[in-house]
C-alpha positions as CSV (number, residue, x, y, z in Angstrom):
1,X,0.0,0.0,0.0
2,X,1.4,3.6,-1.1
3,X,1.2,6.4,0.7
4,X,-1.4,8.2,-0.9
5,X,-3.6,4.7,-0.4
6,X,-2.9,4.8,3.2
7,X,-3.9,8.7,3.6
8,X,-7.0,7.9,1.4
9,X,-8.4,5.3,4.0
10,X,-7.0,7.5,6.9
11,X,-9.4,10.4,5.5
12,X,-12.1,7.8,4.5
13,X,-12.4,6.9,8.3
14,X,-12.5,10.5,9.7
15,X,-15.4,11.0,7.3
16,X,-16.9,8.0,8.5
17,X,-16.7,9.0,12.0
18,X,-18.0,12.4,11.1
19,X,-21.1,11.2,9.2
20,X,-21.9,8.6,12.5
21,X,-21.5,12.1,14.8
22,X,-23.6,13.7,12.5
23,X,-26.4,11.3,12.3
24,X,-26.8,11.2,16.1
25,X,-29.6,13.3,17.7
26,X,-28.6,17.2,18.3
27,X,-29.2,16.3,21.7
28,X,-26.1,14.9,24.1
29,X,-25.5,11.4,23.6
30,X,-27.2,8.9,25.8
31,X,-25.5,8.5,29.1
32,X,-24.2,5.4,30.0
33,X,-26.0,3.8,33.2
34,X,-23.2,3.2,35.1
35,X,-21.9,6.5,34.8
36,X,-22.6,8.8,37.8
37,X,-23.7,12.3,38.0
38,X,-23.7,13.3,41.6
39,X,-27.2,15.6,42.6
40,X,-27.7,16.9,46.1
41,X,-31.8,16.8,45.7
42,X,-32.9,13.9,44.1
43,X,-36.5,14.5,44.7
44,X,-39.7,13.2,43.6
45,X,-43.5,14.5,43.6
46,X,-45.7,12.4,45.3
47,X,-48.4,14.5,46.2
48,X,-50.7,12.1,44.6
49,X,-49.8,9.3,46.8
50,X,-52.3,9.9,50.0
51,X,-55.1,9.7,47.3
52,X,-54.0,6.7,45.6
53,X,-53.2,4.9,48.6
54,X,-57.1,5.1,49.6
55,X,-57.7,3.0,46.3
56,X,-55.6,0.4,47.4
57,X,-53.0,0.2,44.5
58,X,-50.6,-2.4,45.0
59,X,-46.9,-0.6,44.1
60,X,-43.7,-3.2,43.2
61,X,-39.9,-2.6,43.0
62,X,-38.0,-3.4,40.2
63,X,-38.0,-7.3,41.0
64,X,-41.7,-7.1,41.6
65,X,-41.8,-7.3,45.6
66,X,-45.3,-5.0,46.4
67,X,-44.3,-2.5,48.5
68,X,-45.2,1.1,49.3
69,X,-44.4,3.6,46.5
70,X,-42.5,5.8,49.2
71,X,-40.3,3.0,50.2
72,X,-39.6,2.5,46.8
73,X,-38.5,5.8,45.6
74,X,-36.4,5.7,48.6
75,X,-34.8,2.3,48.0
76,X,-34.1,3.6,44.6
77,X,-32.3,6.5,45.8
78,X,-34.6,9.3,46.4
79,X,-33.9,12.1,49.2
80,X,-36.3,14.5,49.0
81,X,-39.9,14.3,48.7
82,X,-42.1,17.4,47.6
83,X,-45.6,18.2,48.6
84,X,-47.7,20.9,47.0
85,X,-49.9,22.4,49.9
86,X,-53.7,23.9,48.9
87,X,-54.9,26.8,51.1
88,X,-58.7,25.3,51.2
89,X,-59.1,22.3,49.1
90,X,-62.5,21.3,48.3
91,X,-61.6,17.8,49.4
92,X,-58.9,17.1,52.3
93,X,-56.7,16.2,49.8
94,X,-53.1,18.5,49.3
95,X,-54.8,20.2,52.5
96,X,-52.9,21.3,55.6
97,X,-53.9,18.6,57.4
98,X,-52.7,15.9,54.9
99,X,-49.8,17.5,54.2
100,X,-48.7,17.7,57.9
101,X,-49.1,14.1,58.2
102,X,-47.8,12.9,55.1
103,X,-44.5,15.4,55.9
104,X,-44.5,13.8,59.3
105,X,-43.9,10.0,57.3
106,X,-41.7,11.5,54.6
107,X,-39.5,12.9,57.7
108,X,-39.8,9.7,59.5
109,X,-38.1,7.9,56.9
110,X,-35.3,10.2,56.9
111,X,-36.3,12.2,53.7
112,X,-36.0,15.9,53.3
113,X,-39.0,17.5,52.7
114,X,-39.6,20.3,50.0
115,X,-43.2,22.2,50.6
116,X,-45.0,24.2,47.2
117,X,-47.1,26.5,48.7
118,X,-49.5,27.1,45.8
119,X,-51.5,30.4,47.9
120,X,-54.2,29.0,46.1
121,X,-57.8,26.5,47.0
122,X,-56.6,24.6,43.9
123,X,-53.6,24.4,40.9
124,X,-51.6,27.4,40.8
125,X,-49.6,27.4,37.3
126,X,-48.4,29.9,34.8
127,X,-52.3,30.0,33.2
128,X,-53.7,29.7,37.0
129,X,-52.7,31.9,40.3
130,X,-56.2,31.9,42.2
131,X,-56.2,33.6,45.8
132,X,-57.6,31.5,48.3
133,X,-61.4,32.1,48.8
134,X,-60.7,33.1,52.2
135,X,-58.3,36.0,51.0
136,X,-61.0,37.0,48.0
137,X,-61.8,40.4,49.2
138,X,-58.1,41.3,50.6
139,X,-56.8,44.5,49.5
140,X,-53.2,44.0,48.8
141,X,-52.0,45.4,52.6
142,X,-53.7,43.2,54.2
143,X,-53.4,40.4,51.7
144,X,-49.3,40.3,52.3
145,X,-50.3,40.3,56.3
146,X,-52.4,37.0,55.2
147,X,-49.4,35.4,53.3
148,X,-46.9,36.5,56.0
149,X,-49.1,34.7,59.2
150,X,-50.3,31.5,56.7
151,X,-46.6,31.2,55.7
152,X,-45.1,30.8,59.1
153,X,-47.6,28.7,60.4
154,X,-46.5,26.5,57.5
155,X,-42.6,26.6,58.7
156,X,-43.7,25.9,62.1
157,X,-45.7,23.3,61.8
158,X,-43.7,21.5,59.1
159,X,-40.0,22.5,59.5
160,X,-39.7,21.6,55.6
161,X,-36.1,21.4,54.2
162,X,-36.9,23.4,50.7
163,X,-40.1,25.9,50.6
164,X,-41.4,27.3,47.5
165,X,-43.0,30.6,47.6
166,X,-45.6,30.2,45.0
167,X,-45.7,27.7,41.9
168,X,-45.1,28.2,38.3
169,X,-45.3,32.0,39.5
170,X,-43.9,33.5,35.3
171,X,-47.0,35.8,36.0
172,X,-47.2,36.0,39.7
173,X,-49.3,34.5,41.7
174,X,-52.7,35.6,44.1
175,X,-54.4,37.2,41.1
176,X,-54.8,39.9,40.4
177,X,-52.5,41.8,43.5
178,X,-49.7,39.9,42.6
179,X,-49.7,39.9,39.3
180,X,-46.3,41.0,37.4
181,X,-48.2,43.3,35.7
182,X,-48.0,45.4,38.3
183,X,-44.4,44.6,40.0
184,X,-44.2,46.4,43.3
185,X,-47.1,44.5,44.4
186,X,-46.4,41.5,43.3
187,X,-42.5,41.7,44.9
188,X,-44.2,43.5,48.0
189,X,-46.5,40.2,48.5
190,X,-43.7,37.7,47.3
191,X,-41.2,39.4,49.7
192,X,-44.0,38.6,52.7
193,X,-44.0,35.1,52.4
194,X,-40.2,35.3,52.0
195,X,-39.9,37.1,55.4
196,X,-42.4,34.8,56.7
197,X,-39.5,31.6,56.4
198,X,-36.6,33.7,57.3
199,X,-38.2,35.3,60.6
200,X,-39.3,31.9,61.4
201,X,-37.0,29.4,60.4
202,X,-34.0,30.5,58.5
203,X,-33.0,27.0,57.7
204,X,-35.4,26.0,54.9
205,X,-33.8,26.7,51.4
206,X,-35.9,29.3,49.7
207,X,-37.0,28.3,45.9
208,X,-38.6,30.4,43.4
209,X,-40.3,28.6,40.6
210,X,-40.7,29.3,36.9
211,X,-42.0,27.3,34.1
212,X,-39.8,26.5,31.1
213,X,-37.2,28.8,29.7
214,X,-38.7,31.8,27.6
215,X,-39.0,34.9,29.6
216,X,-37.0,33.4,32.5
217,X,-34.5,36.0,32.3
218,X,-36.7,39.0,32.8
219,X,-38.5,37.2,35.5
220,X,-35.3,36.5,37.6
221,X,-34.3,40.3,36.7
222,X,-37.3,41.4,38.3
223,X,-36.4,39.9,41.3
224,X,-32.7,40.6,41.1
225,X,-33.8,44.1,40.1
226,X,-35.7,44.6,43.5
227,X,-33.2,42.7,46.0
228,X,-35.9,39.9,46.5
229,X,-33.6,37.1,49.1
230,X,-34.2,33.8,47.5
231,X,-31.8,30.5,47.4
232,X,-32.6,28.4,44.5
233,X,-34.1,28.9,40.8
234,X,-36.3,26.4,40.3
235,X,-37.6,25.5,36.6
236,X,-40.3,23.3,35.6
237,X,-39.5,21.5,32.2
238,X,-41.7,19.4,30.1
239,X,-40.8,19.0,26.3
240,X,-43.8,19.0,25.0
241,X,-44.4,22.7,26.8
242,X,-41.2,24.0,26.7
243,X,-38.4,23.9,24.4
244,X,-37.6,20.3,22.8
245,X,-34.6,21.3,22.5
246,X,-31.7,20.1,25.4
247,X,-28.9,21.8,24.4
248,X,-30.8,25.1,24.4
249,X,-32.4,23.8,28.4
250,X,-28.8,23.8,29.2
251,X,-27.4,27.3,27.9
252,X,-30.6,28.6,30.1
253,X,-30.0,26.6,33.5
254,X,-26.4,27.4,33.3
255,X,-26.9,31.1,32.6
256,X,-29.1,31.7,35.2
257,X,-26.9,30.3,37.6
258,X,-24.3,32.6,36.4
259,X,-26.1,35.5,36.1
260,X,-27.7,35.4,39.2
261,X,-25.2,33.5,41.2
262,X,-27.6,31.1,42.3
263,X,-28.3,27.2,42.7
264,X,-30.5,25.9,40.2
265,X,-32.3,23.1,39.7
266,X,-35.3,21.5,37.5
267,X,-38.4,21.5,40.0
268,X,-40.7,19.6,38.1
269,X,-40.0,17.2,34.7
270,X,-40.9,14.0,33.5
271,X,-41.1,11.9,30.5
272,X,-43.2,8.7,28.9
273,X,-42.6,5.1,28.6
274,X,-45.8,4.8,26.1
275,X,-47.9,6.6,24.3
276,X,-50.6,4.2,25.7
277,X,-53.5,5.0,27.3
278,X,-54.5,2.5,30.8
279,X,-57.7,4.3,31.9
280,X,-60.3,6.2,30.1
281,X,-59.0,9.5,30.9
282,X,-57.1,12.1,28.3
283,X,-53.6,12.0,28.6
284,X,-51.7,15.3,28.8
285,X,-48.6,14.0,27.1
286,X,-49.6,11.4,24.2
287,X,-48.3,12.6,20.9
288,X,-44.7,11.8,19.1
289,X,-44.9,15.6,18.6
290,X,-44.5,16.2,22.5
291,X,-41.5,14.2,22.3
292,X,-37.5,14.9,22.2
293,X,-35.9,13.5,19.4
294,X,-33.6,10.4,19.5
295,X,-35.7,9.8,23.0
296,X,-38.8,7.3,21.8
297,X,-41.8,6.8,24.2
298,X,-40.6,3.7,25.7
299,X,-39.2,2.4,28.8
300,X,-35.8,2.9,28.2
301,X,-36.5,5.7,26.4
302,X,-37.4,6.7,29.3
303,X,-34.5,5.9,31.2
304,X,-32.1,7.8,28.9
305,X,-34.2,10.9,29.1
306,X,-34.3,11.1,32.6
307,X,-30.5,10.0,32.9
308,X,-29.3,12.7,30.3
309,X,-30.9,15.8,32.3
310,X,-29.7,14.4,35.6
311,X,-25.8,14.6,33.6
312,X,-27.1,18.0,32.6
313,X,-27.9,19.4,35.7
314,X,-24.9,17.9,37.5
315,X,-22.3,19.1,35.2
316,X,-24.0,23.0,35.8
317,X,-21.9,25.0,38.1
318,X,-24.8,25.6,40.6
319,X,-27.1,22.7,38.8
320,X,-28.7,21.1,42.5
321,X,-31.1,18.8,41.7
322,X,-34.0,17.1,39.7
323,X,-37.6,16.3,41.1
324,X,-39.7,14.0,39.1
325,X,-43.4,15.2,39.1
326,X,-45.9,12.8,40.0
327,X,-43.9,9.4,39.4
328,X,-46.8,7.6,41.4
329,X,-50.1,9.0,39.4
330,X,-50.9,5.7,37.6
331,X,-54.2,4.8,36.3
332,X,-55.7,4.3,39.8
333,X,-59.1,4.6,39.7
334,X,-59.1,1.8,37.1
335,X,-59.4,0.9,33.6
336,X,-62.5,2.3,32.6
337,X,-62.2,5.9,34.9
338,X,-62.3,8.8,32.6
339,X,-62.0,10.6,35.9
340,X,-58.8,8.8,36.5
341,X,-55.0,9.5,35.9
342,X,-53.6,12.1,32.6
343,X,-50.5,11.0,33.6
344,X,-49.9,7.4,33.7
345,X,-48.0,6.8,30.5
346,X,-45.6,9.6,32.3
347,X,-45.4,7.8,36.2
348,X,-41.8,5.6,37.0
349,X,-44.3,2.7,37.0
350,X,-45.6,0.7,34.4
351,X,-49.3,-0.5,33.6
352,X,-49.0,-3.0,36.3
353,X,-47.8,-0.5,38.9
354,X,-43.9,-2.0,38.6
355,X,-41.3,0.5,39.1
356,X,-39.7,1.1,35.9
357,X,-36.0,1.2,34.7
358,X,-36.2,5.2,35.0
359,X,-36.9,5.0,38.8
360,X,-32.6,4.7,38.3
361,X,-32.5,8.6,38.0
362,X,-33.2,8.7,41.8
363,X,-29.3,6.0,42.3
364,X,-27.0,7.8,44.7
């Protein structure tokens, strides 16, 4: 072989090496699942679980053993549990006085708890900021007096490890006073509730929540802007809402921890193992559309997903942790509910109620 031969086939496999880059998704590489990528919270949503326990759904580990879902999130690795809290629930359920029990197990176990106070009766999101019946008539004085007394009865009672002062809060939150279209009140009210953890219990981490990525800059400005004291930047992110793009999640989470020298980390995610349907009731996340490519809706699909943004939250400067929303919200109410679960083709457990390969992401 002459030497223009042998640099032919020396080019001819840098080519091929390029093409096989190039093929791959424009998302990172899978990670491998022995590889570790070291979180402090490793957290997981189970705000669900009171409810579904009442309909007697028989969890199972990996190896099939029926167990408690909390003991198997914990097993797996999780350890931190979050709780969303309602002001006045029309049922009992994400009430005060579930949530101070349920805490009181989670801390039992050794778990830290992290608390989203939703200052709402019901869901508090981006679309949805509610005030409490009870605070309807409120003028906004006497309104941040309410938040400030309801918010360190909460740290009392519950000593939580994390505390979230609001949720999903891109537009404020106990409409319409706290709006962000009008920001002094809204910082005045948000400031209340801040005060409220500090004068009572400086320990818990403070977290302030957005969802996604767009606009999250002139949010956290806002708040930089008027010297609101805050811990942690937390972000909700779902593909199929947000961008589908990881590369571009990361830029974001790792300039916001730059730009406002904070600890970040992604307060709410989750991702299918099916596009399948095991109740009656319309899922929220069912079409390839809502998906990331080069990460199918299937189990280990799945895993990867859940494994790649755990390496992409570890490898931030500041990156914290990951909490998995709603893991346990399977199809509970049974096959035929159309009142049931939109979620169950998103939970760590399959059809059967057996923990799935993605519980993993929780592995110390």
């Amino acid at each position: 072989m002459n030497y223009s031969d042998m640099i032919c086939i020396k080019w001819l496999f840098v080519l091929i090496s390029v093409l096989s880059l190039s093929g791959c998704s424009k998302n990172e590489p899978n990670p491998q699942s022995s590889t570790s990528y070291p979180l402090d919270i490793r957290a997981a949503d189970i705000s669900f679980l009171p409810e579904i326990r009442n309909a007697t759904v028989q969890f199972k580990d990996r190896n099939g053993q029926v167990k408690d879902a909390l003991t198997i999130l914990k097993e797996e690795g999780c350890n931190t549990i979050r709780l969303r809290l309602w002001h006045t629930p029309q049922t009992n359920h994400s009430g005060f006085e579930e949530v101070e029990q349920f805490a009181a197990e989670v801390k039992s176990k050794g778990l830290k708890l992290w608390l989203t106070v939703h200052y709402s009766d019901t869901w508090a999101d981006p679309g949805h900021q509610t005030k409490p019946a009870a605070w309807s008539t409120l003028s906004t004085t006497d309104l941040g007096d309410s938040v400030y007394n309801y918010t360190r009865k909460i740290v009392k009672q519950l000593s939580p490890d994390f505390i979230q002062i609001g949720n999903e809060i891109n537009a404020g939150f106990l409409w319409p006073n706290g709006s962000t279209s009008t920001i002094a009140d809204f910082i005045t009210l948000l400031k209340k509730g801040i005060q409220a953890v500090r004068d009572e219990y400086p320990t818990p981490k403070i977290i302030i929540h957005y969802a996604g990525t767009d606009g999250s800059t002139w949010f956290y400005d806002q708040l930089k802007n008027n010297n609101v004291d805050y811990d942690i930047i937390g972000i909700s992110y779902y593909p199929r809402w947000h961008t589908k793009s990881l590369i571009t999640l990361r830029s974001v989470l790792a300039q916001l921890a730059i730009t406002y020298s904070k600890e970040v980390v992604l307060a709410e995610t989750g991702y299918p193992f099916t596009l399948d349907w095991n109740d009656w009731t319309n899922n929220l996340v069912g079409l390839t559309d809502h998906l990331v490519v080069g990460y199918p809706a299937t189990v280990k699909g799945q895993y990867d997903f859940m494994m790649q943004l755990r390496k992409m939250v570890s490898e931030i400067n500041g990156g914290k942790g990951i909490a998995y929303w709603a893991p346990e919200w399977v199809a509970y109410k049974g096959s035929q509910a159309t009142d049931g679960s939109p979620w169950e083709n998103m939970a760590l457990f399959d059809f059967e109620f057996k923990a799935l390969e993605a519980v993993k992401m929780f592995n110390e």
